[in-house]
C-alpha positions as CSV (number, residue, x, y, z in Angstrom):
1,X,0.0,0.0,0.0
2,X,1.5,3.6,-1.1
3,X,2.9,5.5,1.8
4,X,0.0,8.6,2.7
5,X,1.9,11.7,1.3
6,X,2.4,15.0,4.0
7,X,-1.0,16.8,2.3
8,X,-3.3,13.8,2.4
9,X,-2.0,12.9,6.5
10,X,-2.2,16.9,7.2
11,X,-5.8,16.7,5.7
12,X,-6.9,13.2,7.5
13,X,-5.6,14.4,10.8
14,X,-7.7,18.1,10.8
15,X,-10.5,15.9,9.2
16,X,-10.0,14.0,12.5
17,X,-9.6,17.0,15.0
18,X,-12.8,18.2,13.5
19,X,-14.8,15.4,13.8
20,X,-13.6,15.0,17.5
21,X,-14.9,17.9,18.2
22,X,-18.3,17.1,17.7
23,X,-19.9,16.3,21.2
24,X,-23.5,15.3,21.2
25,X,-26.2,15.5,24.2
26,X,-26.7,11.9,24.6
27,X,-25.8,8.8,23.3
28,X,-27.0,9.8,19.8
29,X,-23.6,10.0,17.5
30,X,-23.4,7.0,15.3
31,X,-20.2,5.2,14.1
32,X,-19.6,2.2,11.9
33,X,-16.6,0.9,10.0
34,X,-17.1,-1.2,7.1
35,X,-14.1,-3.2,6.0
36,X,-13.3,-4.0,2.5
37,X,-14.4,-7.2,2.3
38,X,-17.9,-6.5,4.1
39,X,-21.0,-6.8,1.8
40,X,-22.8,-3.7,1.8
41,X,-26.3,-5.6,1.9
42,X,-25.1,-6.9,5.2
43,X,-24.2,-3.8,6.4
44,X,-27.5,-2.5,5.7
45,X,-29.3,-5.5,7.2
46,X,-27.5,-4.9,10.0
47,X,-28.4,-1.3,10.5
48,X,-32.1,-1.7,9.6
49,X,-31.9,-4.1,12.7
50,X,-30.2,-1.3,14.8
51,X,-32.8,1.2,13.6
52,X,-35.7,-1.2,15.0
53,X,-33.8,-1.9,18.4
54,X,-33.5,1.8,18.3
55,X,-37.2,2.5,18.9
56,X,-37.2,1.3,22.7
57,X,-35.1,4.3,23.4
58,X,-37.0,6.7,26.2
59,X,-35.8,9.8,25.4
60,X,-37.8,11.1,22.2
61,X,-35.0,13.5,20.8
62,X,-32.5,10.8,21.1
63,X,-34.5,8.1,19.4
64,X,-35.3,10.5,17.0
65,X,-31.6,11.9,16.2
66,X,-29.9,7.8,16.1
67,X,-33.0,6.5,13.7
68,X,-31.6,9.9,12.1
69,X,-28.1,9.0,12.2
70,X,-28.8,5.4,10.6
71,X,-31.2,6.6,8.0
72,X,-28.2,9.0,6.8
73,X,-26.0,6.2,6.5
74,X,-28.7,3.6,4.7
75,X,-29.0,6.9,2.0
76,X,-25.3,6.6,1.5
77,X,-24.7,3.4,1.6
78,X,-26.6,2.9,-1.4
79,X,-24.0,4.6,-3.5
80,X,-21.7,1.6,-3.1
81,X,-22.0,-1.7,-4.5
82,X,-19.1,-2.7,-2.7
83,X,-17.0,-1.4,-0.2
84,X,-13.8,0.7,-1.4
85,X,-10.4,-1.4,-1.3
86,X,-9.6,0.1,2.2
87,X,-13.1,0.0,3.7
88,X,-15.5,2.9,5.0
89,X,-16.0,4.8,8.3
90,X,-19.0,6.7,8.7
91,X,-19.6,9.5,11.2
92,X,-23.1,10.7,11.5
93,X,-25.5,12.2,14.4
94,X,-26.2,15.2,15.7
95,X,-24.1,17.5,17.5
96,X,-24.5,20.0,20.3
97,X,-24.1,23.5,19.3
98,X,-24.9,25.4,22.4
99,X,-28.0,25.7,24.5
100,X,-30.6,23.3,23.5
101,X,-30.2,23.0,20.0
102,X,-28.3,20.1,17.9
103,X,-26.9,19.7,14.2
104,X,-26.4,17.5,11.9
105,X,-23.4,15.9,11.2
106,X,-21.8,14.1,8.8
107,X,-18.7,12.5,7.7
108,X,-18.0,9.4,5.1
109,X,-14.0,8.8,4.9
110,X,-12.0,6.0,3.0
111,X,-9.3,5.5,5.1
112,X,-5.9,5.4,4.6
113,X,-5.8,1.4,5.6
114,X,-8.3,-1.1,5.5
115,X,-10.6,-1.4,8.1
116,X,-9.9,-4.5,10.4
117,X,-13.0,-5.3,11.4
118,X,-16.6,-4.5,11.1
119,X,-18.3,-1.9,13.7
120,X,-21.1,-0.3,15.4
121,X,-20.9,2.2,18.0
122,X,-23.7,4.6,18.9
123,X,-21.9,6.8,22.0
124,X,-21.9,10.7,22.8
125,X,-18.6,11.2,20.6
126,X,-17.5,9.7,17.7
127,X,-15.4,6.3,18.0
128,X,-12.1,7.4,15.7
129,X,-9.2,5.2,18.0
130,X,-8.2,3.1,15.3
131,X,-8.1,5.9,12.6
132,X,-5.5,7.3,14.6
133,X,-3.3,4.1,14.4
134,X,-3.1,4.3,10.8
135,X,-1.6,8.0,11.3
136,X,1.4,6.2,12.8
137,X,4.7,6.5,10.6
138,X,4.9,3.3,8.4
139,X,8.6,3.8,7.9
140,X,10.1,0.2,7.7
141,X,12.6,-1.2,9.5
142,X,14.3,-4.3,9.0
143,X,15.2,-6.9,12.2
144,X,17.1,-9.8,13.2
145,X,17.4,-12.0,16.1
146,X,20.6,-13.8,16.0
147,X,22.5,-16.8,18.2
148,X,24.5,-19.2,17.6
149,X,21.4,-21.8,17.1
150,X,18.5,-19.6,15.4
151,X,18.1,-16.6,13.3
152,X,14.9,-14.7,12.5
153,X,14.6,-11.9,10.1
154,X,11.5,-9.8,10.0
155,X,10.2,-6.1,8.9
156,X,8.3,-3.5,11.2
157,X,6.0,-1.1,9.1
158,X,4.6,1.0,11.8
159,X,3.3,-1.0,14.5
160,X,3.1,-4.3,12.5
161,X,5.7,-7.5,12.6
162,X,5.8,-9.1,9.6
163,X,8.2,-12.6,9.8
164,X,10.3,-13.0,6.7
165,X,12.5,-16.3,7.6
166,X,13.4,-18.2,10.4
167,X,16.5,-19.9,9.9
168,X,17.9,-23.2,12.6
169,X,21.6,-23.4,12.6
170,X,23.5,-26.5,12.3
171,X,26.3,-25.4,14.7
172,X,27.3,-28.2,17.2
173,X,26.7,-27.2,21.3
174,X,30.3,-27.1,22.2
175,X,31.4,-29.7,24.6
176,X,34.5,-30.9,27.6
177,X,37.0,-32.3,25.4
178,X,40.4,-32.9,26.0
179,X,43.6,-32.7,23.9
180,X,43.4,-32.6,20.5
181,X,39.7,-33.7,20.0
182,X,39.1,-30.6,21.9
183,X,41.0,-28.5,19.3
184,X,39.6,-30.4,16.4
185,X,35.9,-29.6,17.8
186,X,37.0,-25.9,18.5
187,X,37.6,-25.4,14.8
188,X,35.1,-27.7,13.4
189,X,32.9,-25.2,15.9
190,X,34.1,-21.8,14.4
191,X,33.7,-23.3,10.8
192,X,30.2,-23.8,11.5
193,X,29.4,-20.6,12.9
194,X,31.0,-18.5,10.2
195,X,28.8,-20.6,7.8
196,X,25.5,-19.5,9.8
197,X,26.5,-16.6,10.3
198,X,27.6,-16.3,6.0
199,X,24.1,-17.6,5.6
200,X,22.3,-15.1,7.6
201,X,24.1,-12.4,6.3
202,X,23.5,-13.7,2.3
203,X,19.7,-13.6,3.4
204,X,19.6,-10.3,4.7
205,X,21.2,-9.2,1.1
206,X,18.4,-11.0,-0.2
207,X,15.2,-9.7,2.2
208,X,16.0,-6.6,2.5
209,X,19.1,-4.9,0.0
210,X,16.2,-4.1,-2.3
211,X,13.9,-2.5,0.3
212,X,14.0,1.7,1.2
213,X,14.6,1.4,5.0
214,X,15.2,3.5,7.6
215,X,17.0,1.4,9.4
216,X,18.1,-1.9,10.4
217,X,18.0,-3.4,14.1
218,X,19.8,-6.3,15.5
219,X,19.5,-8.4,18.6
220,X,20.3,-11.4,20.4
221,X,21.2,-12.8,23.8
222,X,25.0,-12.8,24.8
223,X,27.9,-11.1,22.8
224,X,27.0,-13.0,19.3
225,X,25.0,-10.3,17.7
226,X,28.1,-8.3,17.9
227,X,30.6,-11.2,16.9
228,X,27.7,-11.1,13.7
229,X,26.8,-7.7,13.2
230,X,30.9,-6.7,13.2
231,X,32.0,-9.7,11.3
232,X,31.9,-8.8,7.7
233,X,28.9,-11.2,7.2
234,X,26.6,-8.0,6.2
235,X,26.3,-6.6,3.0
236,X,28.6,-2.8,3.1
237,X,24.9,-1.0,2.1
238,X,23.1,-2.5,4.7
239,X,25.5,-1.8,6.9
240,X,25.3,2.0,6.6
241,X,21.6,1.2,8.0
242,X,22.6,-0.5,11.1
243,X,21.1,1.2,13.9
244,X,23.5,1.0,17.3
245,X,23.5,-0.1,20.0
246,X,22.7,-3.7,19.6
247,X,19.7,-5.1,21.5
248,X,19.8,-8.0,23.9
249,X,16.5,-10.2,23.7
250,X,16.0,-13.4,24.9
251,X,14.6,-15.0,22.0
252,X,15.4,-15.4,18.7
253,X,12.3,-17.0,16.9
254,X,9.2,-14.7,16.3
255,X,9.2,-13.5,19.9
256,X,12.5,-12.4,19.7
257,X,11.2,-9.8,17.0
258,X,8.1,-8.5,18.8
259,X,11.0,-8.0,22.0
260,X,13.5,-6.3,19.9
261,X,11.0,-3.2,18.7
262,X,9.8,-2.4,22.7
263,X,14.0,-2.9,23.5
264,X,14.5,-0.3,20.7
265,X,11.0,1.9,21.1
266,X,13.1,4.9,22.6
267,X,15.6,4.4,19.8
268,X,12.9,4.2,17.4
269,X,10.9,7.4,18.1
270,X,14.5,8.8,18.9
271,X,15.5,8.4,15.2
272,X,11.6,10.6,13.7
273,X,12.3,13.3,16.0
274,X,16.1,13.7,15.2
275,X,15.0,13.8,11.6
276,X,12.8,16.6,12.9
277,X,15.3,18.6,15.0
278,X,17.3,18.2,12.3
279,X,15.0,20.3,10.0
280,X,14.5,23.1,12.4
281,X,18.5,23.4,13.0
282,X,18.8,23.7,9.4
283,X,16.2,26.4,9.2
284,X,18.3,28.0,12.0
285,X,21.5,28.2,10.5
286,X,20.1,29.8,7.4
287,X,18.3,32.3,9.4
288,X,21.7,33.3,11.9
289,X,23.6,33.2,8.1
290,X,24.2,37.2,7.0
291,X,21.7,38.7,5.6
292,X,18.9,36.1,6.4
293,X,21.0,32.7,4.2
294,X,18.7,30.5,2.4
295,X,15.8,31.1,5.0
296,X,12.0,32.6,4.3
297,X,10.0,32.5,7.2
298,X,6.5,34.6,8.2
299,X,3.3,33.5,5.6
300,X,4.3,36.7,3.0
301,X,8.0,35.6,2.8
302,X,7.1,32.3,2.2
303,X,4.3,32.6,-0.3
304,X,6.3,34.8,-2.2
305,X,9.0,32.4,-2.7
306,X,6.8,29.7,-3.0
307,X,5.4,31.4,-6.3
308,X,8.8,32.1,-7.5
309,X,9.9,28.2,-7.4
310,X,12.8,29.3,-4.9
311,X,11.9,26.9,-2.2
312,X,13.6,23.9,-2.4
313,X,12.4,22.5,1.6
314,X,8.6,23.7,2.5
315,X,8.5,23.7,6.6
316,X,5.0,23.2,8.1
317,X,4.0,22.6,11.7
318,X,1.5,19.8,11.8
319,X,-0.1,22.4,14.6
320,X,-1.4,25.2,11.6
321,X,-5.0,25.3,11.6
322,X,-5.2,28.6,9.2
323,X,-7.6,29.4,6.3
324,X,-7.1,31.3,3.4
325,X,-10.4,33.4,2.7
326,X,-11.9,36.3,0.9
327,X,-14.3,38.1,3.2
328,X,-16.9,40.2,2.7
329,X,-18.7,42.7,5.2
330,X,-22.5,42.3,5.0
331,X,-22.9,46.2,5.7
332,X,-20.6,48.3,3.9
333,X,-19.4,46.1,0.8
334,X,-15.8,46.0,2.3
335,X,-13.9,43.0,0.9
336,X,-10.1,41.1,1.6
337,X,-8.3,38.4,0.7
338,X,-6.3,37.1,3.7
339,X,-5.7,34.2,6.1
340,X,-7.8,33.6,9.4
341,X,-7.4,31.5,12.0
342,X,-9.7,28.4,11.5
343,X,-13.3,27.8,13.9
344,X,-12.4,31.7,15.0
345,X,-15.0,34.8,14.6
346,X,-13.5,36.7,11.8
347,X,-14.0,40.1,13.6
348,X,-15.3,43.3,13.4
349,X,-15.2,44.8,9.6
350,X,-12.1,46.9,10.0
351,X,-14.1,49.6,7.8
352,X,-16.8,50.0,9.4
353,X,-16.6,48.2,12.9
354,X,-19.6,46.0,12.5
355,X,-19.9,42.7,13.1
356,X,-20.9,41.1,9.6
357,X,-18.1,39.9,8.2
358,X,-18.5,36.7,5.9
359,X,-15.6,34.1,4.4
360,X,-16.1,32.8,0.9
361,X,-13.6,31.0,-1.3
362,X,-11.9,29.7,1.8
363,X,-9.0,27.1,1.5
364,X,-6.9,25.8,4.1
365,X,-3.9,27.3,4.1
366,X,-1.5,24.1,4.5
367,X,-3.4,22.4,1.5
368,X,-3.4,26.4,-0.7
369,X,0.7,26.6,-0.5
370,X,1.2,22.7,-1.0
371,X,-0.9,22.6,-3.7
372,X,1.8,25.7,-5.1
373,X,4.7,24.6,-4.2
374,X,4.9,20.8,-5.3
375,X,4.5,21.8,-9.0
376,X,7.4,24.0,-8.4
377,X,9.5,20.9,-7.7
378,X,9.5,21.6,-3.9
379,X,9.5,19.1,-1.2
380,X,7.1,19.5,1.9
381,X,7.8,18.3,5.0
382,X,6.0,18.1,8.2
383,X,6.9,19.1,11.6
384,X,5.3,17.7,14.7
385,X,5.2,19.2,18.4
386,X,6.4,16.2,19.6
387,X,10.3,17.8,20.1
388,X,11.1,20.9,21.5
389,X,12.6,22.3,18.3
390,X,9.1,21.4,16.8
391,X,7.2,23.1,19.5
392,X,9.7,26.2,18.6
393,X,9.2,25.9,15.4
394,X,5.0,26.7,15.6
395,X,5.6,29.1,18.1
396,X,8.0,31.0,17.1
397,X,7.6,31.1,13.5
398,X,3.9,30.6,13.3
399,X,4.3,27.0,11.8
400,X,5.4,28.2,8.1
401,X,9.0,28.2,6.8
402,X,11.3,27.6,4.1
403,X,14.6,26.5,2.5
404,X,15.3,28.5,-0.4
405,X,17.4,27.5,-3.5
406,X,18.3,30.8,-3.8
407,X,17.8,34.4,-2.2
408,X,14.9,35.9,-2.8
409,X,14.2,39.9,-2.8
């Protein structure tokens, strides 16, 4: 499945936020997730049945705003004949809005991965927990368990193990010998471990020389990952991948695998936010460089050079939540292009004072310069608040920043 690009997570996660948001009064927001392999006749059997159950609610307005909710998603549901590759969640009820009075929501996504399993959740929010999971980084990362006995090679792509081979070695137990049956079994002993370990290192080329990883982990019990790992038994481009300090497990089959990712979990989530420091050090240097370097920061500055094709590295906090809008006052005819903060009043009319200002044409702002700058050849990357540089990076330059190719005037 193709990696979700930095527009299309920025987009799913503020889709997210916003249906979050929505709280309702009682147990009247409906959620269902229909994996791709669900008929959608069963889906709708099943809802009809829901809808019928639904009528031994007490409270009026809430038995009337769930048969609501499922009726909305028996309408839409008849637009598919079959479920999308990755499945469908749907996201429908009414909403508080202050006071006593509700709205209608609704959202219909095709998520990012396929849904695992089908669901049914009628609850005062919306049920989005396993939406979130498939926000997770799907960087892959390749793994090995390794003794003298047993080696195991697997991949991690996000938070799934996927076992590649498991291989038993044919390395004798060493033994109390004496003389020169001792000596004979000693090297008849090293032979057979430099084959393993030849082997191991020959299916590694294989598994994984072909892959784009971020890095590659290794663990085992005792010193013999290291006796492996520093050998010469790995291919010189997967070594440049080998992520240090080795990991010491207790297992070496399948288990050893599902060990070695929580050994290495700080490491792990170490290795995103260095990337992201990284990024925001970069932007730094430019910035203390005379005269500014190769640094645009500040939504003018970076537009500009975004419609010049000078930026070569787009910066943009995953924590922007701006629109770009053209308003116009409802009492004096004043209008303005500009950028707002989203879910915010807009203001008083700054011509005349009133209160009856208007947005139209509104993009987001995040998805307006993306959309401009990856025809220009830019790349975009995403920052997160997760590190300190990344919290700097929203605060202090209002989430929006770039690398230039060249100075711009």
């Amino acid at each position: 499945m193709a990696e979700m690009s930095h527009l299309d997570k920025y987009k799913f996660r503020r889709d997210l936020e916003e249906i979050e948001a929505a709280a309702g009064r009682g147990t009247e927001l409906v959620t269902v997730y229909v994996p791709p392999d669900k008929l959608i006749s069963d889906v709708a059997n099943y809802l009809r049945g829901e809808y019928s159950q639904s009528s031994n609610i007490k409270s009026q307005s809430t038995r009337k705003h769930v048969q609501g909710a499922i009726e909305s998603i028996l309408q839409r549901l008849k637009y598919y004949k079959q479920a999308p590759p990755n499945g469908l969640v749907f996201f429908t009820g009414h909403k508080a809005i202050g006071a006593d009075q509700t709205a209608m929501v609704a959202y219909v996504l095709e998520p990012p991965e396929p849904v695992p399993s089908f669901l049914y959740r009628c609850d005062s929010k919306f049920f989005t927990e396993p939406l979130h999971d498939m926000l997770v980084e799907k960087q892959t990362y390749a793994l090995v368990v390794i003794d003298q006995a047993e080696a195991t090679l697997g991949l991690l792509r996000g938070k799934r193990i996927e076992t590649l081979k498991n291989v038993q070695s044919q390395v004798p137990r060493k033994h109390r010998m004496g003389g020169q049956s001792a000596h004979r079994f000693e090297r008849l002993h090293e032979q057979a471990v430099h084959e393993f370990f030849k082997k191991i290192g020959d299916l590694m080329t294989d598994a994984f020389l072909s892959r784009d990883l971020a890095g590659i982990l290794v663990a085992g019990p005792g010193y013999t990952k290291e006796e492996f790992a520093k050998g010469g038994y790995i291919h010189h481009e997967l070594m440049k991948k080998i992520i240090t300090p080795f990991f010491d497990v207790g297992y070496t089959d399948e288990n050893g695998l599902r060990e070695i990712i929580e050994a290495a979990r700080p490491v792990l989530t170490g290795l995103d936010l260095m990337r992201e420091k990284e990024l925001v050090q970069r932007l730094m240097e430019e910035i203390r460089k005379p005269e500014g370097g190769l640094a645009a920061y500040g939504e003018s500055q970076v537009r500009h050079a975004v419609e010049l094709g000078a930026v070569d590295l787009l910066l943009i906090s995953e924590g922007l939540r701006k629109v770009r809008a053209k308003v116009v006052c409802a009492n004096c005819g004043y209008t303005n292009e500009g950028t707002y903060d989203r879910d915010r009043s807009l203001g008083p009319c700054p011509n005349c004072g009133q209160e009856r200002l208007a947005a139209s044409e509104q993009r987001d702002l995040v998805e307006e310069l993306t959309e401009k700058a990856i025809p220009m050849g830019s790349k975009v990357e995403l920052v997160s608040r997760d590190s300190e540089e990344g919290d700097l990076f929203l605060k202090a330059f209002a989430g929006l920043a770039a690398i230039l190719r060249y100075r711009v005037t």
